[in-house]
Every structure is written in structure tokens, then in C-alpha cells.
C-alpha positions in Angstrom: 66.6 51.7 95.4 65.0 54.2 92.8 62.6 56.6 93.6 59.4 54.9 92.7 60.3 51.9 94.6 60.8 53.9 97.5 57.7 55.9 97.0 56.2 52.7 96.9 57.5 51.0 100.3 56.8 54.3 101.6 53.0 54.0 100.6 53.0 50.5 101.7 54.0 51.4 105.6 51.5 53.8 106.0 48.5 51.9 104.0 49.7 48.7 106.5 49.7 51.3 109.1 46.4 52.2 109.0 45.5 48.7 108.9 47.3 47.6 112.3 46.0 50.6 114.3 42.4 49.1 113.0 43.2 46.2 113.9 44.0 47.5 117.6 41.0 49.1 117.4 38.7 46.3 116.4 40.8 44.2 119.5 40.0 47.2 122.2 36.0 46.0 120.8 36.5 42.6 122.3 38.6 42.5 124.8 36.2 41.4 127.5 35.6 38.3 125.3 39.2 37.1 125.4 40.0 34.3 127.6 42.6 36.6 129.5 41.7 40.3 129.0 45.0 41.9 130.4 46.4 40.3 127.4 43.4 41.6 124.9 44.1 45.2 126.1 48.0 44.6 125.9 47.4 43.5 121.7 45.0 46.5 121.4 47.5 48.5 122.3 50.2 46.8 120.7 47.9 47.4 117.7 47.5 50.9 118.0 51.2 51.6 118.7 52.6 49.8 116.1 50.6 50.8 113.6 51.1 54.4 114.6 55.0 53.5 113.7 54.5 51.7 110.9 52.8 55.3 109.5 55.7 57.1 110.7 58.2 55.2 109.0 56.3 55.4 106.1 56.6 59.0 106.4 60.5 58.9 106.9 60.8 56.4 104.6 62.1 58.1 101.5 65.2 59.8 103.6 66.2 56.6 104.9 69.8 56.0 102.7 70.3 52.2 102.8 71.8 49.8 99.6 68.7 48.0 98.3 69.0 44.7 100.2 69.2 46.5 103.3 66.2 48.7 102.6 64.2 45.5 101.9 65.1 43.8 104.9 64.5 46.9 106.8 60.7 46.9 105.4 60.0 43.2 105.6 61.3 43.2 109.4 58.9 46.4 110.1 56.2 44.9 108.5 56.7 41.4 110.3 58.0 42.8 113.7 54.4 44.9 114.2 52.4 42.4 112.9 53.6 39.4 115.0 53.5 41.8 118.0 49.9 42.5 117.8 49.1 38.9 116.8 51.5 37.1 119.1 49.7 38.8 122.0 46.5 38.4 120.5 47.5 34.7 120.8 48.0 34.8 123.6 44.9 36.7 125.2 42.8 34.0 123.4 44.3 31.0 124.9 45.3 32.3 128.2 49.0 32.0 127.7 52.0 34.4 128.0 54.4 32.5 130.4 57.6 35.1 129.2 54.8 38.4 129.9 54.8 37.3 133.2 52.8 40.5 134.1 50.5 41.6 131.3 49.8 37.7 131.4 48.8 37.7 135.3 50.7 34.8 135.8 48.7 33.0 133.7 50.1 30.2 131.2 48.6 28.3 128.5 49.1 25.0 126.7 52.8 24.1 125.9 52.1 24.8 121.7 50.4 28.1 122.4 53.5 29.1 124.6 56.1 28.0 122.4 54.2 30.0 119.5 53.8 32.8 121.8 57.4 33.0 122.6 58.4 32.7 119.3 56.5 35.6 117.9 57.8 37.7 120.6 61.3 36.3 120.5 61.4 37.0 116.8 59.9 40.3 116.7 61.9 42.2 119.5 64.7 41.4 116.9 63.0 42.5 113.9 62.1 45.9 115.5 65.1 45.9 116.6 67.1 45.1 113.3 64.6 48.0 112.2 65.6 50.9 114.4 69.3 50.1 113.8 68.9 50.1 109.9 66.4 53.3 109.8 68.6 55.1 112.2 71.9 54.4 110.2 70.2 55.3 106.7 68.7 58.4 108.5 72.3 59.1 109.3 73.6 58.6 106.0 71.1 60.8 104.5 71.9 63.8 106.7 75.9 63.0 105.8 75.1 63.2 102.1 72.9 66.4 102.3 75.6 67.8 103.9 78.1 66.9 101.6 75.8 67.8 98.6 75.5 71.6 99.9 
């Protein structure tokens, strides 16, 4: 990936970034109005976290040493992975759902749709982020490897 591609994603993460942790922010505001609140403080935090990595992978972004494909996929499944967990759980706290977060939900389950959407955002995600950690932690690696090599 050139340079100005790269600069770009990189801008990209933490611009998204900062727009996740408001996000969290603006879902800490109304979490008494949510029809489960345990779940509306699990989203804000969700929120908050993952926009606080989204920034720092924005920040590693230009030493992560990946073919292009790869790169892309990395930033697509970063950018989908936090969203969907913010939202996912935002879902949830608004209709009372969360049958698989058994106790953030307080037992609580919603209507069959909501669950299945629900599970599905979470299903998907935890493999995103973790698709994401595999693929930044490998091109991390082969960054170090070809400093080394270049010295």
C-alpha cells in the first residue's frame, strides 16, 4: 500500500475513533432511558473502549507491514468489529435482549428477531476483532523483521 494510502487509513481510524468514543459518551447520557440499563452502560462502555482502539491503531497504523488486500481487510474488519460492538449492544439495551450476555443482560431476553440480530453482531464481530489483532500483530512483526534487516 503506498504511503498516502496508508497515511490515509491511518487518519481514517483515529477520525472514526473519535467518533465511537462520542458515541459511548452520548450512550453513558441515556442510559437510564434504555429498556435494560446494564446493557446501556455495557454499549457506553463498549463505545468508549473501542473507540479508544480504533485511535490507537490509527496511530500504529503506518508500521503495520501487510500486502494491500490484507491491510484493507484488516481496516474494514476494525472499523466493522467496533462499530457492531457498540451498536449490537446498543440493540440490545433498547429492546431488552441479550440471551448469549447472559450477565450484562440480567437474564433478560428479547423478541426472537432482536436476539438473532443481537447474536449476529456479536458473533461476527468477536471474529473481526479478532481477524484484526492477528493481522496487526503479524504486520507489526514484519515491520520490526524488515527494520532489522534494513540496518
Amino acid at each position: 500500500m503506498n504511503k498516502k494510502t496508508s497515511q490515509r487509513h491511518s487518519h481514517q481510524l483515529i477520525v472514526l475513533g473519535f467518533v465511537l468514543f462520542l458515541l459511548g459518551l452520548i450512550t453513558g447520557l441515556l442510559i437510564p432511558l434504555f429498556a435494560n440499563p446494564r446493557m446501556g452502560l455495557s454499549s457506553h462502555i463498549e463505545g468508549i473502549l473501542n473507540g479508544m482502539f480504533l485511535i490507537l491503531l490509527g496511530l500504529v497504523w503506518e508500521r503495520i507491514s501487510l500486502p494491500d488486500k490484507l491491510l484493507k481487510l484488516n481496516f474494514g474488519a476494525a472499523v466493522y468489529g467496533t462499530f457492531a460492538n457498540w451498536f449490537g449492544i446498543l440493540f440490545a439495551a433498547v429492546f431488552n435482549a441479550g440471551g448469549m450476555l447472559t450477565i450484562a443482560a440480567d437474564g433478560k431476553q428479547g423478541p426472537q428477531l432482536i436476539e438473532l440480530i443481537v447474536n449476529f453482531s456479536l458473533i461476527s464481530l468477536s471474529v473481526a476483532m479478532i481477524v484484526v489483532c492477528i493481522l496487526t500483530i503479524t504486520g507489526l512483526f514484519k515491520n520490526k523483521k524488515s527494520e532489522a534487516q534494513n540496518e
